[in-house]
Each structure stands twice: as C-alpha cells, then as structure tokens.
BAKEZA-133900 format. One line per field, with one value per residue (C-alpha): y, z, x. Coordinates in pm, 1 decimal. Example, Ala and Ser with C-alpha at 12.3 -4.5 7.8 and 13.67 -1.06 7.14 Angstrom:
<pts>
c2 c(-450.0, -106.0)
c3 c(780.0, 714.0)
c1 c(1230.0, 1367.0)
</pts>
This chain:
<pts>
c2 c(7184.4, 7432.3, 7691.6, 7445.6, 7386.7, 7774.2, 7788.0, 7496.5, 7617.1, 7976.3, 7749.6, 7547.8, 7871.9, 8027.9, 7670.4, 7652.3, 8054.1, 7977.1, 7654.3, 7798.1, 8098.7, 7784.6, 7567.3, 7904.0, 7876.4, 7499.8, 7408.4, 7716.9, 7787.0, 8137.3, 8340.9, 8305.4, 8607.3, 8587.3, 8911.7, 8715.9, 8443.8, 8726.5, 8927.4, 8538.6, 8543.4, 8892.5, 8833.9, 8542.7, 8787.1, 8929.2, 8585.7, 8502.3, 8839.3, 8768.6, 8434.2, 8504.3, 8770.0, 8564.8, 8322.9, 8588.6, 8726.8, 8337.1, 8353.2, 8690.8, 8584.7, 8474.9, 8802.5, 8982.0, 8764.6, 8872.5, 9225.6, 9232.7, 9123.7, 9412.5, 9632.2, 9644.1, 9983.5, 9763.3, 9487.0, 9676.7, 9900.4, 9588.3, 9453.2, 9748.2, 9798.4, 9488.0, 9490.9, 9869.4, 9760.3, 9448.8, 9526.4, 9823.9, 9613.0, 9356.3, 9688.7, 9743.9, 9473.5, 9373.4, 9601.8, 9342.1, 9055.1, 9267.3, 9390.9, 9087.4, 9208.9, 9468.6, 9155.0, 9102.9, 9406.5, 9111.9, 9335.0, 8977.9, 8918.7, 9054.1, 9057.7, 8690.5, 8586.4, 8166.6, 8125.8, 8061.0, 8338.2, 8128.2, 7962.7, 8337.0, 8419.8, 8172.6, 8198.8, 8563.9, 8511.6, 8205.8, 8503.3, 8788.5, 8532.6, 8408.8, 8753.3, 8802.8, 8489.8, 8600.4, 8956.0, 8794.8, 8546.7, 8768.7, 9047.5, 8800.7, 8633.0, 9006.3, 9083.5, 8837.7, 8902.6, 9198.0, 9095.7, 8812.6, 8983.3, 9347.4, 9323.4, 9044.0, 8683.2, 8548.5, 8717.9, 8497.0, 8769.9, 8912.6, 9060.2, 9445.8, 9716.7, 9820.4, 9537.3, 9582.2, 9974.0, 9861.4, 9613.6, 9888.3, 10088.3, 9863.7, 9760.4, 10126.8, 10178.2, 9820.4, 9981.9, 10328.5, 10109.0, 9923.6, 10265.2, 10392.2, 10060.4, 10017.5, 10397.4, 10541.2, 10183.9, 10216.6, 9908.1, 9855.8, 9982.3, 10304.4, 10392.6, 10450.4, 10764.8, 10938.9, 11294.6, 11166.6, 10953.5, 11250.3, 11496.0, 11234.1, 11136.3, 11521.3, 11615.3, 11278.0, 11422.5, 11780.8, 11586.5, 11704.6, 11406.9, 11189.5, 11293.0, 11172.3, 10848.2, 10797.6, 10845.7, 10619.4, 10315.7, 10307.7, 10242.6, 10040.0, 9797.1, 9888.7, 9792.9, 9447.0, 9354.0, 9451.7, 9272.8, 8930.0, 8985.5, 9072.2, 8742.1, 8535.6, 8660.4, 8621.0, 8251.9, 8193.6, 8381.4, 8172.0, 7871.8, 7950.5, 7994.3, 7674.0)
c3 c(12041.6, 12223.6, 11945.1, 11703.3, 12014.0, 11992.0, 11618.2, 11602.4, 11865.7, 11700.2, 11343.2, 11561.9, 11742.0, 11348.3, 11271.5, 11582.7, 11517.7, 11168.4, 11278.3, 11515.7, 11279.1, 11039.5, 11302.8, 11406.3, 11081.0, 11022.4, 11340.9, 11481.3, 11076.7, 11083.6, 10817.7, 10765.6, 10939.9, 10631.2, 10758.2, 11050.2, 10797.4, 10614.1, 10948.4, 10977.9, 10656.9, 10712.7, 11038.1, 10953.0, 10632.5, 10869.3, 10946.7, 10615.1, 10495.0, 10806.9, 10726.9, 10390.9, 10491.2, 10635.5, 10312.7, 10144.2, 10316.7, 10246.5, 9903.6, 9881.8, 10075.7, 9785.7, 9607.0, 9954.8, 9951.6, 9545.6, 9636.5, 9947.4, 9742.7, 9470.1, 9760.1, 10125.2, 10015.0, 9791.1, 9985.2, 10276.6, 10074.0, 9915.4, 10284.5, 10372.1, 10115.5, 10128.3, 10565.5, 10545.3, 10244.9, 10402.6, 10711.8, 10619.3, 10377.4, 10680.6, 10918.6, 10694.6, 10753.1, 11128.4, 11219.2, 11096.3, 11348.0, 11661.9, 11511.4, 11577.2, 11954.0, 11851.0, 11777.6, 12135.5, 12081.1, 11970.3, 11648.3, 11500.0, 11729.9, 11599.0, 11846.4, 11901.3, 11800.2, 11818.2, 11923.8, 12266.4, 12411.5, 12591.4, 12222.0, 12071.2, 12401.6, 12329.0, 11959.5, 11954.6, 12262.5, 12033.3, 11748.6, 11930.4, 12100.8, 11758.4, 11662.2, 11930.5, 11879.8, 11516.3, 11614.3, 11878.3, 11648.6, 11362.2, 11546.1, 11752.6, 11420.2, 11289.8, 11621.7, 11585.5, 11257.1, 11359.3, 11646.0, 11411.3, 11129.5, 11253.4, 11599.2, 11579.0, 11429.4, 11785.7, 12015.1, 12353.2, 12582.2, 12637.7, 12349.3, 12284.3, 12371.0, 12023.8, 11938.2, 12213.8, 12110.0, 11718.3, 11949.6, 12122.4, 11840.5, 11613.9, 11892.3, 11918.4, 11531.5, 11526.2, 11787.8, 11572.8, 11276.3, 11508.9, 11576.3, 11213.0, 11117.5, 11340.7, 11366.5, 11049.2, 10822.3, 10684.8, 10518.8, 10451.4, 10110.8, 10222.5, 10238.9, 9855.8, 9915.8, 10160.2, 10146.2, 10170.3, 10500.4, 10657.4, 10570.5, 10703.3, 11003.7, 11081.7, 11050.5, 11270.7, 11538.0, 11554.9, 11684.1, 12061.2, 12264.0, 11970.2, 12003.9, 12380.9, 12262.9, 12011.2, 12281.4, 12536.4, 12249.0, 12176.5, 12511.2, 12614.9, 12322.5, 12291.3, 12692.7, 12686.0, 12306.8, 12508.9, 12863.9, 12609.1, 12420.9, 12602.9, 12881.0, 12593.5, 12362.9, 12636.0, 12692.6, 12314.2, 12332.4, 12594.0, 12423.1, 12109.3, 12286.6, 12494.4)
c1 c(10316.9, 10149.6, 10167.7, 9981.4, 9742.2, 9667.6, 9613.3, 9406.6, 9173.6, 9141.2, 9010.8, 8772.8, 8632.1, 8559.2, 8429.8, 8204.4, 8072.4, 7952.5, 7813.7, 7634.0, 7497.8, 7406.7, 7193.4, 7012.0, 6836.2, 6825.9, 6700.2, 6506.9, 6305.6, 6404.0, 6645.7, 6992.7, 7238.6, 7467.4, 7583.2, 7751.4, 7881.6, 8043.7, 8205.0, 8339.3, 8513.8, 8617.4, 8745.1, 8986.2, 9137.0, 9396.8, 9488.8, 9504.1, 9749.4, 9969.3, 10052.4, 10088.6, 10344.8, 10584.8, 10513.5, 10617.9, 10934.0, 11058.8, 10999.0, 11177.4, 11465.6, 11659.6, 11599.8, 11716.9, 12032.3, 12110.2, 12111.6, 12263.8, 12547.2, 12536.1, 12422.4, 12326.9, 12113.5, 11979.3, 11867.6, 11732.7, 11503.8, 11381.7, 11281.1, 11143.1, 10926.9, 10794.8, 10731.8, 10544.5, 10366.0, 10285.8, 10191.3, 10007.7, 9762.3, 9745.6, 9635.1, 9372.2, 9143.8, 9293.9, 8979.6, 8739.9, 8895.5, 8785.1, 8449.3, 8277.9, 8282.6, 8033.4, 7766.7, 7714.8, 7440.3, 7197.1, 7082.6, 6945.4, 6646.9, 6357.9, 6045.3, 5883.3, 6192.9, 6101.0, 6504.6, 6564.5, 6800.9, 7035.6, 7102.7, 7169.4, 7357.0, 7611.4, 7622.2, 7697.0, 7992.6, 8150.9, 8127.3, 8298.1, 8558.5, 8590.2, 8697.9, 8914.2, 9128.6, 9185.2, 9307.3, 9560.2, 9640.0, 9731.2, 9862.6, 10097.6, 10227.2, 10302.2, 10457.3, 10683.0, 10780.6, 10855.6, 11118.1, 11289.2, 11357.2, 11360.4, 11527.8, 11703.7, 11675.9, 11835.6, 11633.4, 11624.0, 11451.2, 11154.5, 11017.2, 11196.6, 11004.5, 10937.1, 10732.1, 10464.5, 10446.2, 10392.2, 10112.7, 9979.9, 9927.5, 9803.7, 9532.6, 9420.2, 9415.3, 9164.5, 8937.4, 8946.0, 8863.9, 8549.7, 8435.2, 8415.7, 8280.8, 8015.0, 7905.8, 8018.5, 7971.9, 8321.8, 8481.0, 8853.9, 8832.5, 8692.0, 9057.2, 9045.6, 8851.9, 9010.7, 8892.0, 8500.3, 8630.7, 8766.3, 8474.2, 8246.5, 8424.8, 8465.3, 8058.8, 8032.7, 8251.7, 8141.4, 7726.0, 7719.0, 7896.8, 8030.8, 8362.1, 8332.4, 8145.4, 8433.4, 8712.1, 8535.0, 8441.1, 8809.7, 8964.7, 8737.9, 8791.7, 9139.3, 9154.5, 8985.0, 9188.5, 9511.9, 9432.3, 9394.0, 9673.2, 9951.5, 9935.3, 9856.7, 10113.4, 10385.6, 10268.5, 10314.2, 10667.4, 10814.9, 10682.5, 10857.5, 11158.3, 11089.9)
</pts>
C-alpha cells in the first residue's frame, strides 16, 4: 500500500507542476513557459523506460527460460544484453528528472513581471520537487531490478552493497548530465555525436575556474539527490519486504 502511496504522489506532484505552469498564463495574462511543460514531459521519460524495463524483462522471460534449456551461455548473454542495453538507454535521459532543480534560478520572470512572486516561488519548488520524485522514483525501480534479478530473487536483507554503488554512480552521472545540460545545452541525443561532445566539453573546461565550477555543481546536486534517496529508498525497501 505504501508503495502505490509513493507512486501516486510522484504523478500528482508532475500533475500539480504543469498545472501550475498552465494557471501562470491563464490566470496571470502572460505567455506560456512551454519550456517547463516540456522539462515535465522529459522528466517523467526515465520513469517511463524504467517501468518499461521490467515490462520488458517479463515479456522476455519465456525466451530466457527456452535458452536456458539449449544453453545457460545462452540464456545469460540474452539477459545481459538486454539489462546494459536497458539500463544504459534509461541512464540517458535519468539526467532530465533532476534538471528541473536547476529552474529554481527563476529565468522566467522578466522585469514588471505582473505574477506575484510567492505564486512563481511555489510553482518553480513543485517543479524541481517534481523532478526529484521522478529521479528517486526511477532510479529506485532500477535499483531494485537490479537486486531481484541480479543478486538474488530472495533477497530478505538490506539491499547488497552493489546496488547502492550502481545508485551512487548513477546519481553522480545525472548531476554530470545537469551540468552539461544546463551549461553546455546538451540533450540526451547529443550522445550520437560523441567526438563534438568531448571537444566541446574540453574548450568548456580549459575557461579559468570552470573546471572548479563543474566539480562543485556536481556534488552539490549529487549530495542533495543522494541525502533524498537513500532514506526514502530504504523506507520503500522495507515496505516491499513488509
């Protein structure tokens, strides 16, 4: 019960955020933010792909049990495959879940601005904890896909240590991919042109202080994402096995 609590919350925070972005215009007469509606939509993707992992790993179950019987080579690789491909097209856009912390900076008001601040105060904090509750809530359904099928399907104990370092680094690799987002304006399909990511991320770095301002921008984030997470994931955890 309390794990559909959790998930229904996270919709109702998206719901609320866009809602919010929506009465802005209506009520206040001033221009849509469709950016924010989009960083919305983008946000709730890695929801989307981790949910849709698991889908898939029950729909490819059968297959797994066919070629376990021909081969257990077989059916491993066939498992593998599918979890780094998987999880590596999930990575890819779990950086757009946190980036909605970066709309705090209140880039939207323009001078004379006729909405009130308070009313922009909260609807950028619903955004960014919006954000937040779709990284946890991706990242803990991943996590736990990881310890189920990876570690073992009976695990009763506190979740192994190699699922919080996969956490851990996939927290650090979201803030990374805030940083390039927000200061560099990469997307997630940026990735299909590496070399121009890595020339341009290099002439970034070499500015006087970036590479400081870079280093500092990711543990911060990478902090705060980690000091939700981990309590919260543990509450889910015991939960599940509750």
């Amino acid at each position: 019960m309390a794990l559909v609590v959790a998930v229904v919350a996270v919709v109702l925070l998206n719901v609320y955020a866009a809602t919010l972005v929506w009465l802005r215009s209506s009520v206040y007469g001033v221009r849509l933010y469709r950016p924010m509606l989009s960083n919305i939509g983008l946000s709730a993707v890695p929801v989307f792909a981790a949910v849709l992992a698991v889908a898939g790993l029950i729909v490819l179950s059968p297959v797994v049990t066919v070629a376990a019987s021909l081969s257990t080579g077989l059916s491993a690789g066939i498992l593998w495959t599918y979890l780094v491909v998987g999880t590596l097209l999930w990575l890819l856009f779990f950086p757009n879940s946190i980036y909605l912390i970066t709309e705090l900076n209140f880039s939207h008001r323009k001078d004379g601005d006729p909405v009130p601040l308070w009313f922009d105060i909260v609807q950028t904090l619903t955004l960014s904890l919006s954000g937040i509750a779709n990284a946890v809530l991706s990242l803990a359904v991943v996590q736990t896909g990881e310890v189920l099928i990876i570690a073992d399907a009976n695990h009763t104990g506190a979740p192994p240590a190699g699922s919080w370092a996969f956490a851990a680094a996939v927290i650090v690799l979201g803030a990374i991919g805030v940083y390039l987002g927000r200061y560099l304006r990469f997307n997630s399909w940026d990735v299909k042109h590496p070399v121009g990511m890595l020339r341009k991320l290099a002439t970034h770095l070499r500015q006087r202080g970036r590479a400081l301002e870079a280093g500092g921008f990711v543990l911060t984030h990478a902090v705060l994402i980690a000091l939700v997470y981990v309590p919260l994931y543990l509450l889910a955890w015991g939960a599940l096995l509750g």
